[in-house]
N, C-alpha and C positions, 0 to 999 in steps of 0.2 A: 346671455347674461355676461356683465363686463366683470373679469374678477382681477384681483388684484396683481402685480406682479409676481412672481414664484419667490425672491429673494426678500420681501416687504415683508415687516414683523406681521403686517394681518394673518398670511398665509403661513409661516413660520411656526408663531407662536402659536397653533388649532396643531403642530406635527409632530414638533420639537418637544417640547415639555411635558413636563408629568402629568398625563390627560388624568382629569379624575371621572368629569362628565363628559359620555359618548356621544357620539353625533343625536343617538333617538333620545336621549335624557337631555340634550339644548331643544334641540327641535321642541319636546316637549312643553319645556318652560317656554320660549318666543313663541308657539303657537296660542297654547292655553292657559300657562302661567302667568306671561309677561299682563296681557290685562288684568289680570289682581293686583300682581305688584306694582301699578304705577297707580295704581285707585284706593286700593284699600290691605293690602299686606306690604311684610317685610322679609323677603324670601331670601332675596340674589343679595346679599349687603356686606361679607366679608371677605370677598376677594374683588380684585378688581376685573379678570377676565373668569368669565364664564364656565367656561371649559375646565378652571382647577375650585370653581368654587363652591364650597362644603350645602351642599343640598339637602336638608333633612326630607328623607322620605314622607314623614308624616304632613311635611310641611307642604311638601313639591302635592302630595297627592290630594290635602285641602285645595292649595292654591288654584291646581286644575280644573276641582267643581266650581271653584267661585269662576274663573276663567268659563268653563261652558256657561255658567248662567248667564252670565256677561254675555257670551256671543250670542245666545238664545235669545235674547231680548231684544241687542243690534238685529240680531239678521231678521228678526218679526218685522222690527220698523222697517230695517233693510227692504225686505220683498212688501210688504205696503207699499212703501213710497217708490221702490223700483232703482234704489241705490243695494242692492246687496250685490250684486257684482264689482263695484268699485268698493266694497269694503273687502270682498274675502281674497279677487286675484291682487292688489297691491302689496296688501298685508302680509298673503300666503308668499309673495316674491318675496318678502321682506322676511318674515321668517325663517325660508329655508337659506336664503343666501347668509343670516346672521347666522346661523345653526352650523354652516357648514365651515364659514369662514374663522370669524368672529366674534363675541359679546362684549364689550365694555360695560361697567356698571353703568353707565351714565348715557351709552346708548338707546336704554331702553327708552330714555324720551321720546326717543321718535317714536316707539309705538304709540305716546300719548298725544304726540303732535297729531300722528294721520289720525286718531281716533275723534280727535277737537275737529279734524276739519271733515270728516266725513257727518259727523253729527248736524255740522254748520250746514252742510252742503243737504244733509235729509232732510234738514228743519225746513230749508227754503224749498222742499221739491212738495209736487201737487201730490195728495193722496190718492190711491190708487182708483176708486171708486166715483172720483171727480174725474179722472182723466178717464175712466166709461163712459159715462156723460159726456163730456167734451167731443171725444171723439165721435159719439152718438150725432149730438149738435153739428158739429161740420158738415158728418154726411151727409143731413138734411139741406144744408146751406142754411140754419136757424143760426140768428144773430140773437137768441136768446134762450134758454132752456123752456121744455114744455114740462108743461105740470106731468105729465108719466117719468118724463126723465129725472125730473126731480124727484119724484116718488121714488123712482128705482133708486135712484141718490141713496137716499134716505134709507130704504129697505137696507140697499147693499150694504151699505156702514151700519145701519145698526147689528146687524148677522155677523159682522167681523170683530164686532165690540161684548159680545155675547160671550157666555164662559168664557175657554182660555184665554181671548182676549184682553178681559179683566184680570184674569190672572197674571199676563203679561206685563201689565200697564202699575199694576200694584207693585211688582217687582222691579219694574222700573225706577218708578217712584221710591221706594225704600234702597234700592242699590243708590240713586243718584243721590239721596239726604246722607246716605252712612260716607261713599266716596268725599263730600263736599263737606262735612265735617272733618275726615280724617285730614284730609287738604291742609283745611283750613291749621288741626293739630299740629302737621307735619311743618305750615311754614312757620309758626308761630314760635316752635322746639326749636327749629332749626336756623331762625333769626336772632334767637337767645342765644345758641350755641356760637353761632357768628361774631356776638357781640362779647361773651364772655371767653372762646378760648381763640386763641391763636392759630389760625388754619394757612397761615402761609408764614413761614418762619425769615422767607428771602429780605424783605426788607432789613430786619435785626443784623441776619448774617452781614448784609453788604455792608452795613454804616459799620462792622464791626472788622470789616475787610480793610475798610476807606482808613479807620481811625489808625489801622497799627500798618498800612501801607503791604498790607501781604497782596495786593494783588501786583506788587512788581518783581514778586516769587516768582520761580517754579510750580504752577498750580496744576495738582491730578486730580479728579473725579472718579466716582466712583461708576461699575457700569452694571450688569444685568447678569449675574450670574444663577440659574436655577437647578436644585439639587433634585434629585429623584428620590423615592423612600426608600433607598438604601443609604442616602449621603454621596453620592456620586454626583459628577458633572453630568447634566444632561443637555445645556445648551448654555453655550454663552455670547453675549450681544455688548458688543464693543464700544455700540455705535448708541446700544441706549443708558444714558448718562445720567439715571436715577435722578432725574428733577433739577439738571443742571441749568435749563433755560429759566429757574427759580430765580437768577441772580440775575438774567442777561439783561432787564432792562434799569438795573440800576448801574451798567458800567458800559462805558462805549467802545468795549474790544469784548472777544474771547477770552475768558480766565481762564480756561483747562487746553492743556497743550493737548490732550489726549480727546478732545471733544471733535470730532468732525476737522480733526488735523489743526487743533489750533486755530482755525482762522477766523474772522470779523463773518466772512458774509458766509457761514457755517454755522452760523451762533442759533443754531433749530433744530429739532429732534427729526431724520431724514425717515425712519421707521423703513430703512433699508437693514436687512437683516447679514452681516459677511459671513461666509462661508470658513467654516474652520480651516481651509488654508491661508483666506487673506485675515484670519484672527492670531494666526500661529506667523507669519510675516510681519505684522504687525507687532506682536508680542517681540519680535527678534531689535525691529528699529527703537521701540523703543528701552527694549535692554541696553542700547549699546549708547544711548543717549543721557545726559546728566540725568539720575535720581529725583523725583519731585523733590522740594524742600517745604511746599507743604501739602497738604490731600486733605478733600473733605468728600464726607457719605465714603469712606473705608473702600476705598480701591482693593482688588486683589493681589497685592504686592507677590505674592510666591508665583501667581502666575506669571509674570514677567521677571522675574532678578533675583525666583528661586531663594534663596538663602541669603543672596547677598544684600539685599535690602529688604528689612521687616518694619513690623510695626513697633519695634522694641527703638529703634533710629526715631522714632516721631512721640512726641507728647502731643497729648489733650488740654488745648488751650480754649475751647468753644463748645458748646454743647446747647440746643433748645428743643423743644418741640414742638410739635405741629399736629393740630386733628382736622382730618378729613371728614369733615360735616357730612352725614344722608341722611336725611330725612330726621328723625326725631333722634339719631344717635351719633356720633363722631368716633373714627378712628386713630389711635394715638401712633408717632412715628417721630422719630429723634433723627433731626443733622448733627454731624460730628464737624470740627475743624483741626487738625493734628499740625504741627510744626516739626521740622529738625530739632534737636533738644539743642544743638549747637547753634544756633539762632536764636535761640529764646531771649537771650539777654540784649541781642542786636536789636527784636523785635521791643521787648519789652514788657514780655509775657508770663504769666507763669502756668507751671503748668494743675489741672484741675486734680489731677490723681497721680 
């Protein structure tokens, strides 16, 4: 199995941070959960990584039956048609390596991608009782079925269509109208939601960057810092710049001196994780270097300059927000833009508070 590099937020951030959900409680959800929640529930939707994101038991332990009945039905068709091995070792890779590594909310797609194309892939394969037959047929050298093969045809499929069969096939049917409604819910909320709020704020910021010339500032960014439930530092990522490439393709440089060292061809989130010694080196260079004069999404000023430069030095000249659309609901989340108050009148700003 190829995994990530050791110092890479994938592996990092499953070590680092305030786990909530354990290795068997992901494993859980990607094995048996994740198929409900991309068909028919809303389980995984308030965090964006897995590992810290609020699970309700009641919900995780529906989700899972709905999840077995889903697989019960796949792996019927599965072992009929003779694809249930390419549905459960891909999957199961896919599972454990998610489980172990990583979840993104947004990854779960690809459970719904491989599920689209193994279904694609069962629809076009011969049923199983046809390929008796067939294979009957060759032996013989018959360039066409005989009426006994036919007949067994016929026997064999009708015995496998018999009870639970039906039972299968009903289940089927009702799981795929409820998934294909909810679908159908889900883009329709979530087209609305697109249309009426604001899910990417970068545009506004930039023309509002352009119009008062602050990108020929001092620009700091904000970066990753996560607290433990005591209020402690538990990890901090220097290098992840809370949605800084939100602005990059409306400006043809680098705006944050602190983003991937300031430079043009660094203008991308590297999802290299530094080591508290090159975060504590870094914190030192850029102590000894001129003060941002302006920051947006609230950098951690006391970690670098201590006392000597606060937020009490900068006003709130900018302020919008942003909702993160999934599925039928959005999550609300505010950019800040702060100036030196001794620029304000250079700028030509005022400040909001």
């Amino acid at each position: 199995m190829i995994m990530p590099r050791a110092d890479t937020y994938a592996t990092v951030s499953a070590d680092a941070v305030t786990i909530v959900n354990p290795f068997i409680v992901r494993l859980l959800y990607t094995l048996f959960v994740l198929p409900s929640d991309v068909t028919l529930t809303d389980i995984y939707s308030d965090h964006v990584l897995l590992s810290r994101a609020y699970l309700m038991p009641a919900a995780l332990f529906s989700g899972a039956l709905i999840g077995i009945l889903i697989w019960g039905v796949l792996l019927y068709y599965g072992r009929k048609r003779g694809t249930a091995l390419l549905l459960v070792l891909p999957y199961g890779l896919f599972a454990v390596f998610a489980a172990a590594v990583y979840v993104s909310i947004h990854h779960i797609g690809i459970g719904l991608l491989y599920f689209c194309f193994w279904c694609w892939v069962t629809a076009e394969s011969e049923d199983g009782a046809g390929r008796t037959a067939k294979k009957r047929q060759e032996s013989r050298g018959e360039n066409a079925w005989s009426t006994a093969d036919r007949a067994l045809a016929v026997e064999t499929a009708a015995e496998r269509m018999a009870g639970a069969a039906n039972a299968v096939r009903c289940t089927a049917v009702l799981l795929g109208t409820l998934a294909t409604c909810v679908s159908l819910y889900w883009t329709g909320a979530a087209c609305k939601l697109d249309i009426d709020k604001n899910y990417a704020p970068g545009r506004h910021e930039a023309a509002f960057i352009k119009a008062h010339h602050l990108d020929q500032y001092r620009m700091m960014t904000g970066w990753l810092i996560v607290h433990d439930e005591e209020g402690n530092v538990s990890m901090t990522d220097i290098n992840e710049c809370q949605l800084a490439v939100n602005l990059a393709p409306y400006f043809e440089h680098n705006l944050f001196f602190n983003f991937n060292g300031g430079t043009d061809e660094g203008n991308y989130i590297t999802h290299i994780h530094p080591s508290e010694e090159e975060t504590r080196r870094q914190y030192e260079i850029w102590s000894r270097e001129e003060p941002p004069q302006v920051l947006w999404m609230m950098p951690e000023l006391s970690a670098v300059y201590g006392g000597t430069v606060t937020m009490r030095d900068y006003a709130l000249v900018y302020q919008e927000g942003g909702w993160q659309v999934w599925k039928a609901g959005a999550n609300y989340y505010e950019s800040d833009i702060h100036v030196r108050r001794e620029l304000l009148e250079e700028t030509g700003l005022r400040p909001l508070r």
